[in-house]
ZAGU-680116 format. One record per residue (C-alpha): residue number from 1; residue in three letters; x, y, z. Coordinates in Angstrom, 3 decimals. Layout:
% ZAGU-680116
SITE badren kero     east    north       up
SITE    NUM  ALA        X        Y        Z
...
% end
This chain:
% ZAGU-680116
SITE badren kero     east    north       up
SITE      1  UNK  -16.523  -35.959   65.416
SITE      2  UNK  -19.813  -34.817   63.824
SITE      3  UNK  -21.935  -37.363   61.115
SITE      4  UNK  -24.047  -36.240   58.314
SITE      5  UNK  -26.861  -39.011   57.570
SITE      6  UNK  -28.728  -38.581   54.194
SITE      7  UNK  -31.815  -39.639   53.227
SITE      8  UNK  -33.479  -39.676   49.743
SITE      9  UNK  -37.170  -40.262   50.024
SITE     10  UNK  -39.958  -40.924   47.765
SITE     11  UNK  -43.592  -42.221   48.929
SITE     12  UNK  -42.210  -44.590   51.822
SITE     13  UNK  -44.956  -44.280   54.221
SITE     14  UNK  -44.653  -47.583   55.279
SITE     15  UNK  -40.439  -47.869   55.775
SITE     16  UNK  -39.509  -44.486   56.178
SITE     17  UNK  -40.071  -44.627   60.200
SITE     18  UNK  -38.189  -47.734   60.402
SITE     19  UNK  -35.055  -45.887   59.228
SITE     20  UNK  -35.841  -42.603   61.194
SITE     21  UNK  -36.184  -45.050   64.463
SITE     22  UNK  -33.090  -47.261   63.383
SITE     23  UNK  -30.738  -43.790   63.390
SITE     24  UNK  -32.420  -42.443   66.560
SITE     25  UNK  -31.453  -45.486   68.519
SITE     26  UNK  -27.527  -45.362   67.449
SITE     27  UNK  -25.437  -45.145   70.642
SITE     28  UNK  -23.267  -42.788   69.213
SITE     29  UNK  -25.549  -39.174   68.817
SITE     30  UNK  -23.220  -36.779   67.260
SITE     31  UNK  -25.391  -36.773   63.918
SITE     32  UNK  -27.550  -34.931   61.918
SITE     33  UNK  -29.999  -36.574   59.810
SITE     34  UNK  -30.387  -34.796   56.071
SITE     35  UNK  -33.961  -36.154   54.876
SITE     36  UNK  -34.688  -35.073   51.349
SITE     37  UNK  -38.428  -35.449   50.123
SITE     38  UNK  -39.045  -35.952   46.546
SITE     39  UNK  -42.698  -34.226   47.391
SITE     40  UNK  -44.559  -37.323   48.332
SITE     41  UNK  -48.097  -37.559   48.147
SITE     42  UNK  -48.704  -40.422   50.164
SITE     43  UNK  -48.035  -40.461   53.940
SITE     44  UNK  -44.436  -40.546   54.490
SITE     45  UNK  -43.977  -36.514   55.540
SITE     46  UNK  -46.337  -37.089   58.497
SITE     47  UNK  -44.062  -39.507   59.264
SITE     48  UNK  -41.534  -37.622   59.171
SITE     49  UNK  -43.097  -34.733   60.730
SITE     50  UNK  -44.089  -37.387   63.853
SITE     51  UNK  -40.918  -38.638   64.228
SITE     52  UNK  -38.341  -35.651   63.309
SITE     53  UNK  -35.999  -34.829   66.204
SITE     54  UNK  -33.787  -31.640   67.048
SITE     55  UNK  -31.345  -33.349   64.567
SITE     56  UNK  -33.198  -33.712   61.634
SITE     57  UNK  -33.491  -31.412   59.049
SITE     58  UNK  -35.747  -32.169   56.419
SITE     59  UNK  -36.566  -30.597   52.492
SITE     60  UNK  -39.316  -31.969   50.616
SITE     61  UNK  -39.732  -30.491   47.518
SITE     62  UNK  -39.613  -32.311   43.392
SITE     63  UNK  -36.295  -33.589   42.004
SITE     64  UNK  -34.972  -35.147   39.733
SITE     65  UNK  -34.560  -38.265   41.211
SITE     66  UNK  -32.340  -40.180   43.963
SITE     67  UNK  -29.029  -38.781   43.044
SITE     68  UNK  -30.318  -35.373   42.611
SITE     69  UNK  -31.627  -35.805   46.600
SITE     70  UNK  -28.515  -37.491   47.637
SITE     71  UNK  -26.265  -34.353   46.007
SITE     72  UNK  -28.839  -31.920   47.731
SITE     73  UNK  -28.006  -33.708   51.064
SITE     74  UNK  -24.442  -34.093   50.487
SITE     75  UNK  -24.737  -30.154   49.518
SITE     76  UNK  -26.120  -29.599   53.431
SITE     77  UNK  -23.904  -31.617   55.077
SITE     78  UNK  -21.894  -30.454   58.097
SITE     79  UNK  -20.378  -33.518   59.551
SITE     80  UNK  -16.987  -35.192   59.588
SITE     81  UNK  -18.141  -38.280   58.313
SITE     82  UNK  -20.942  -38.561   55.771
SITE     83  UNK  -23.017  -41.994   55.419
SITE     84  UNK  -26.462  -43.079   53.816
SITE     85  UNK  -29.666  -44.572   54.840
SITE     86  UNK  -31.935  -45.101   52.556
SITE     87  UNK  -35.894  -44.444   53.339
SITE     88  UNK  -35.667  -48.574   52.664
SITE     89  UNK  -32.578  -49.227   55.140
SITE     90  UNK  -32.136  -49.739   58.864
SITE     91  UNK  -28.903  -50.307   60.818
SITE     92  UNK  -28.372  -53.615   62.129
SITE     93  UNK  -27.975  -52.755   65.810
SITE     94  UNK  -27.288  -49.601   67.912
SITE     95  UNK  -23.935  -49.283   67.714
SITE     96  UNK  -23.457  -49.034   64.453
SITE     97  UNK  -22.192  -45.591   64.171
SITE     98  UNK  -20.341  -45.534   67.606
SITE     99  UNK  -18.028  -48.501   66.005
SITE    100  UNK  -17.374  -46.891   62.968
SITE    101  UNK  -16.696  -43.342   64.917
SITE    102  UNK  -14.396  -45.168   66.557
SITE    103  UNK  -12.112  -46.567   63.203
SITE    104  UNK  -12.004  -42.817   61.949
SITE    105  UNK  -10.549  -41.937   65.291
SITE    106  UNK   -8.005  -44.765   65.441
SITE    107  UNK   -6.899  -45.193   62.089
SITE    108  UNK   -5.495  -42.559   59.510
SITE    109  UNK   -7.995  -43.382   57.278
SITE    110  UNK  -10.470  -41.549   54.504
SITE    111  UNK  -13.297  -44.086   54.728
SITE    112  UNK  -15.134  -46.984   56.337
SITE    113  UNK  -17.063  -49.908   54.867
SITE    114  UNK  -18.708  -52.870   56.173
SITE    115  UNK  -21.096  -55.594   55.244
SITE    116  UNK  -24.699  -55.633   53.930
SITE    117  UNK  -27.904  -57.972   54.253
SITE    118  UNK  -30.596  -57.976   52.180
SITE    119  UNK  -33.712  -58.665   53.728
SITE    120  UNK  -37.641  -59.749   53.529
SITE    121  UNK  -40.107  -56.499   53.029
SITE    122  UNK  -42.093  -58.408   55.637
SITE    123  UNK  -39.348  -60.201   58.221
SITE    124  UNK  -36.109  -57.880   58.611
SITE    125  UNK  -34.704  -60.687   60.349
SITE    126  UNK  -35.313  -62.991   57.563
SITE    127  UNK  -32.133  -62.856   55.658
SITE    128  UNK  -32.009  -63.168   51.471
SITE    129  UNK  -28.392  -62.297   50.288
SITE    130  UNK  -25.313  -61.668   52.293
SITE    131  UNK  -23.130  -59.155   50.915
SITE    132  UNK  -20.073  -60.130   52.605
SITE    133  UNK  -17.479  -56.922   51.567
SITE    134  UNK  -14.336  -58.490   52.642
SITE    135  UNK  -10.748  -57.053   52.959
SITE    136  UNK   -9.978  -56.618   49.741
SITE    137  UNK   -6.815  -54.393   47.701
SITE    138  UNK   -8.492  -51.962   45.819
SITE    139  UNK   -7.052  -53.693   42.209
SITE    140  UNK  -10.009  -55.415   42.790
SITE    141  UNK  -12.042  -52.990   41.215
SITE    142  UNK  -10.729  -54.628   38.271
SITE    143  UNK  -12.446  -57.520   38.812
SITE    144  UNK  -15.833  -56.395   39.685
SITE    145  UNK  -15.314  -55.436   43.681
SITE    146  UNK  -16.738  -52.806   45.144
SITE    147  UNK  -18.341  -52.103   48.640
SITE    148  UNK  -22.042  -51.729   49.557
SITE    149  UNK  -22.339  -48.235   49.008
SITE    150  UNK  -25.316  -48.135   51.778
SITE    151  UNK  -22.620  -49.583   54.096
SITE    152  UNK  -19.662  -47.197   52.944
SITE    153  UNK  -18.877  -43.838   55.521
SITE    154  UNK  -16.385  -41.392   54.078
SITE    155  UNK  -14.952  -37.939   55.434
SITE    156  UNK  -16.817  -34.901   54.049
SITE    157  UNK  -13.426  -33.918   52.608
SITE    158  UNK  -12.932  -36.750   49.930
SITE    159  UNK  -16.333  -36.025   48.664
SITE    160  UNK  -15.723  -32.461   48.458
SITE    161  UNK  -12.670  -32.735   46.957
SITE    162  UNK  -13.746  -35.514   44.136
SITE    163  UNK  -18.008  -34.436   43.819
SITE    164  UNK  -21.369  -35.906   44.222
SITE    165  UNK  -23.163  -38.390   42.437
SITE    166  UNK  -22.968  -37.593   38.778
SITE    167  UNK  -26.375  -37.701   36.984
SITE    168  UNK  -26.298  -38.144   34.363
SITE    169  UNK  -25.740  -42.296   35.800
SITE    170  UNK  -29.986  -42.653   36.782
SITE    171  UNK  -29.072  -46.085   38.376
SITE    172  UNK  -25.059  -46.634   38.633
SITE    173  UNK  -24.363  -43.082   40.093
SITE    174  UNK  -23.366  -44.945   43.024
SITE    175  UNK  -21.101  -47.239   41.232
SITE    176  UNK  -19.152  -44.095   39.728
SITE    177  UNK  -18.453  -42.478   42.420
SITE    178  UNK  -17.328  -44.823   44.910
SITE    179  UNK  -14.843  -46.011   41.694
SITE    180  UNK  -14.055  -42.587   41.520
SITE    181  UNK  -13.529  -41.890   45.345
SITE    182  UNK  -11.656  -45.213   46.271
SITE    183  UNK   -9.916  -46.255   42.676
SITE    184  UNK   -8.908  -43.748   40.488
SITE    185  UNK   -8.969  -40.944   43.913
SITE    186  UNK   -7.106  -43.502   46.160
SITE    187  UNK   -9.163  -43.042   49.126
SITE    188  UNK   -7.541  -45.519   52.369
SITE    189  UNK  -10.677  -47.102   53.285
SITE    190  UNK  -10.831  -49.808   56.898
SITE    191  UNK  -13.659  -52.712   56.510
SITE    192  UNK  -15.258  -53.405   59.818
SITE    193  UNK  -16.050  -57.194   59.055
SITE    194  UNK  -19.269  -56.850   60.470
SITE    195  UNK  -22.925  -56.128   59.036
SITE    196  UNK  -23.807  -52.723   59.467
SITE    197  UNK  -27.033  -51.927   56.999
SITE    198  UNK  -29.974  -53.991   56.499
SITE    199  UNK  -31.580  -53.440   52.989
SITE    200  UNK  -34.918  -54.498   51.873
SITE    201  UNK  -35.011  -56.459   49.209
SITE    202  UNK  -36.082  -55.341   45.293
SITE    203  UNK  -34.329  -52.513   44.756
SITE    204  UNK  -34.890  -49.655   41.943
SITE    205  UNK  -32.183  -51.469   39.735
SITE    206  UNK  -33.392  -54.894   40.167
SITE    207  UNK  -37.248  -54.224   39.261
SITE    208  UNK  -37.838  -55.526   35.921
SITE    209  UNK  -35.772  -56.701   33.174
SITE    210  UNK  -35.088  -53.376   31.365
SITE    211  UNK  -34.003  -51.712   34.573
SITE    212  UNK  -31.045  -54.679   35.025
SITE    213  UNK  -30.403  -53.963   30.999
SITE    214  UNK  -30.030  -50.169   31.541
SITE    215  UNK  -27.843  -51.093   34.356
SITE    216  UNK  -25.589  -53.246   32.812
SITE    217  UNK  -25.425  -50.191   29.927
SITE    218  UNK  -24.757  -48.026   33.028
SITE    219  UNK  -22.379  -50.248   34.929
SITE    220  UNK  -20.418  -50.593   31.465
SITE    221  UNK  -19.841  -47.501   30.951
SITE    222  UNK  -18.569  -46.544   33.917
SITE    223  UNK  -16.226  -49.405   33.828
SITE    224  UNK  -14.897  -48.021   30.488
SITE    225  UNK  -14.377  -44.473   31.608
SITE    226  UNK  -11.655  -45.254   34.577
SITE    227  UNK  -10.272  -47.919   32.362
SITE    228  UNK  -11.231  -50.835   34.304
SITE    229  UNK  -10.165  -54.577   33.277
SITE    230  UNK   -8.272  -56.108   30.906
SITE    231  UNK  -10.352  -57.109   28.064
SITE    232  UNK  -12.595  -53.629   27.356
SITE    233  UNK  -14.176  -53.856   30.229
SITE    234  UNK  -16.399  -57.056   29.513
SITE    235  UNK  -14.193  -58.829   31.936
SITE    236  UNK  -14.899  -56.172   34.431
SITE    237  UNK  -18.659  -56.164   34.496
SITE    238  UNK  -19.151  -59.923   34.137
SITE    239  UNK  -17.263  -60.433   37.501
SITE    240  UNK  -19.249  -57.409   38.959
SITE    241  UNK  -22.664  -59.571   37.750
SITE    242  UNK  -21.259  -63.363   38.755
SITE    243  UNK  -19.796  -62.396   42.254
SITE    244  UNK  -23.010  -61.322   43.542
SITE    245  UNK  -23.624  -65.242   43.217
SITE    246  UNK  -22.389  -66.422   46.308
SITE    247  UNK  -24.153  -63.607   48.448
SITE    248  UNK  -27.264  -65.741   48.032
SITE    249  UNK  -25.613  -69.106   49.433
SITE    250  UNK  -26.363  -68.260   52.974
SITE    251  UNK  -25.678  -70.451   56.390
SITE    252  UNK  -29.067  -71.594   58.078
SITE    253  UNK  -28.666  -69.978   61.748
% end
């Protein structure tokens, strides 16, 4: 069993190794790593070019943003599996990959998802928001669920069977498809309770006011196009916005 790894990059000089180094120490090896350069002009393809290995392939060359990347990768993928890591991402540990290998191979399942911290630019270890997926029926998509797509694995199949990342969505394409993949396309998706991604904190989405507004727009419309909720949709994205809440009430270790 074979994983495809994508990774959208834009001017990450100072993350982008982290990542590379966090997927070269996975147990498990059976992987090729997808790296698609938006044509940075600061350091990150020396990077790259330092740290590539006999798995990585790597395009760098102008898009049209992260989901344009993402579809190129998904576009070159050869693996079984197909997972994210963003040039802003590391794994939590090195086994990571070998654990979820092993849920494809024991289960009759189209997907795996875990759970997701958020974490200081400066401290990785220094935890902000726990993004606790849970076991949860897929009706809750209903009431605002979804899982972290950074921490979601899914056979090549579904996605070729149901598409990329649509967009015309320039900061909910992730939203859409895992709604399409899982809820309206029924995916059977197993959560490993356990953290498997570690995400810097302040994201594209979150960076200023009018980025969260065009998000919401985003989110909403999504929610209204596979008929989500039960009152238009408003029910549907305020439970998307208030669950995120409790992420941030986090036990002192």
């Amino acid at each position: 069993m074979k994983i495809s790894i994508i990774t959208a990059v834009y001017n990450r000089e100072t993350t982008i190794g982290r990542a590379i180094a966090s997927l070269q120490a996975q147990s498990f090896k059976n992987y090729e790593h997808i790296i698609i350069d938006g044509a940075s002009n600061d350091g990150t393809l020396s990077v790259i070019e330092r740290m590539k290995s006999p798995e990585s392939i790597v395009i760098s060359e102008s898009d049209a943003g992260i989901y344009d990347a993402l579809n190129k990768g998904l576009n070159m993928a050869t693996g079984d599996i197909v997972g994210f890591l963003h040039s802003d991402d590391i794994f939590s540990d090195f086994n990571v990959l070998q654990n979820v290998v092993e849920i494809f191979k024991n289960n009759i399942i189209d997907g795996v998802y875990g759970d997701l911290e958020y974490v200081s630019q400066v401290n990785p270890n220094k935890v902000i928001r726990h993004w606790k997926a849970g076991n949860v029926p897929v009706s809750k998509f209903n009431f605002g669920w979804m899982p972290p797509h950074p921490a979601l694995f899914l056979r090549r199949e579904v996605i070729n069977k149901l598409g990329g990342f649509d967009q015309r969505y320039q900061i909910s394409a992730d939203y859409d498809a895992m709604t399409r993949y899982i809820h309206t396309g029924k995916a059977q998706i197993y959560y490993l309770n356990r953290v498997l991604v570690k995400m810097n904190v302040g994201g594209e989405s979150n960076k200023s006011l009018e980025r969260l507004w065009r998000k919401s727009l985003e989110d909403f419309s999504i929610i209204r196009k596979y008929h989500l909720g039960f009152l238009g949709g408003l029910d549907t994205l305020f439970f998307k916005n208030i669950r995120k809440l409790p992420q941030f009430l986090i036990s002192k270790k």
